[in-house]
N, C-alpha and C positions, 0 to 999 in steps of 0.2 A: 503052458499058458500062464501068463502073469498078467497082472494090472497095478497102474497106479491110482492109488484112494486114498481122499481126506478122512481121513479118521481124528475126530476129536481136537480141528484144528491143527494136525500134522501129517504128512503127505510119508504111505508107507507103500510098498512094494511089497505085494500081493501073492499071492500063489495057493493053490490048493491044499489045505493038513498042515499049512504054516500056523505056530503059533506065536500071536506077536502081543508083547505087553504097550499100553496105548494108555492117558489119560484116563484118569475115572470115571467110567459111563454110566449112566442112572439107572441101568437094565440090571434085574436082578439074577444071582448065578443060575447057570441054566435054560435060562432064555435064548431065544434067540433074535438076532439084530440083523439089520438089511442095511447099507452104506451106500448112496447115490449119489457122491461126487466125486467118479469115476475120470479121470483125467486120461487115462489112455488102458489099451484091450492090447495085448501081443498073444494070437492066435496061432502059435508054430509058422511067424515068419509073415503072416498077415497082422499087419498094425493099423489101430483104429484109434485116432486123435481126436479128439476134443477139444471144443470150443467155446468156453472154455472145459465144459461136463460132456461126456456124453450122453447122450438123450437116452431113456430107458434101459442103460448098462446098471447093472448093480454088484455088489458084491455081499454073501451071507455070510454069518457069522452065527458063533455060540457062545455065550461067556463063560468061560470055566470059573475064573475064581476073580475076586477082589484081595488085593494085598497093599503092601507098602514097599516100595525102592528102600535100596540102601541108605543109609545116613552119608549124608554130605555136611561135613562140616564145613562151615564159613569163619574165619579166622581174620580179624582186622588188625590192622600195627599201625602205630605212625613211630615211626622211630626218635627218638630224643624227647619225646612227650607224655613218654606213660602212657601211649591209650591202648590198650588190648580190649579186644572184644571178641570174644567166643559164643558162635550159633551155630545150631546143627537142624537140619532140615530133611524129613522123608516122604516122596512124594507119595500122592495115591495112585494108585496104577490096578488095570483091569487086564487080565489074562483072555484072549480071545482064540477061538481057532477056525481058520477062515475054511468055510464050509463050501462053498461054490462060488463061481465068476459067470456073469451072465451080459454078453455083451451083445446089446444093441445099436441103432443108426450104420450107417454105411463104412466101410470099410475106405480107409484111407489110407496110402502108402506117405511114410514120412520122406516128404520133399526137403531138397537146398533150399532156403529163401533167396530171392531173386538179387543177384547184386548187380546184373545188367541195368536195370533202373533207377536204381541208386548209384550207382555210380556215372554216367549218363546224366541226370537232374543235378548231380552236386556240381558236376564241369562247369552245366552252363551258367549258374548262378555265381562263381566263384571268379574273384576279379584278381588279376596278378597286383599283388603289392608292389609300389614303385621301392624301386631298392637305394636304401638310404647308405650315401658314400659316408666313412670317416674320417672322423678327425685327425691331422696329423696329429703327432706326438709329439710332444714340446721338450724341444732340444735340452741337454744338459750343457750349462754356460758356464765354464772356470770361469773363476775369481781368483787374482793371484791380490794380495795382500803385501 
């Protein structure tokens, strides 16, 4: 069983005793957190879509720890001008471990979108272009001198 969930502004892929590092969240270590924008449920083969969320699906969490990302340094040049610039930047990041999936609303098999209809509405509106003849090529004229 997996799910896709907004966490923190970013869309992760879910699962049971997964531990996934996620923007810094305000919950302090230890606590525990509940995520309700639940974007799809895969139930061994039964898939539940959402529209855009689904309705009363959630997903638990624990926060293990608060830390920092690696250093990324940012490095600017313009070449022939002397400009260097050197920054280095580490993000906050919060260690979670997703504790259960609990999906709600009805169970929905992912469909093909329909391109009988669309394709059908675009024919009748689309008008044949008249087809534009060209120009001859203008001949090469000797000149004797």
């Amino acid at each position: 069983m997996y799910a896709i969930v907004e966490i923190a502004g970013q869309q992760f892929k879910v699962s049971k005793d997964l531990k996934v590092y996620v923007h810094r969240l305000a919950n302090e270590e230890g606590s525990k957190v509940s995520f309700d924008k639940v974007y799809l449920v895969d139930d061994n083969g039964s898939i539940t879509i959402g529209a855009p969320a689904i309705e009363g699906a959630s997903v638990e969490a624990k926060v293990l720890q608060h830390l920092k990302g690696d250093k990324v340094i940012v490095f600017k040049k313009k070449r022939r001008k002397g400009f260097k610039k050197r920054n280095g930047h580490r993000q906050y990041l919060t260690q979670i471990v997703i504790e259960g999936i609990t999906a709600g609303g009805t169970v929905k098999k992912a469909a093909a979108p329909k391109k009988a209809a669309v394709e059908s509405s675009t024919e009748e509106t689309e008008v044949a272009a008249p087809k534009v003849k060209k120009a001859p090529k203008a001949k090469k004229e000797d000149t004797q001198e």
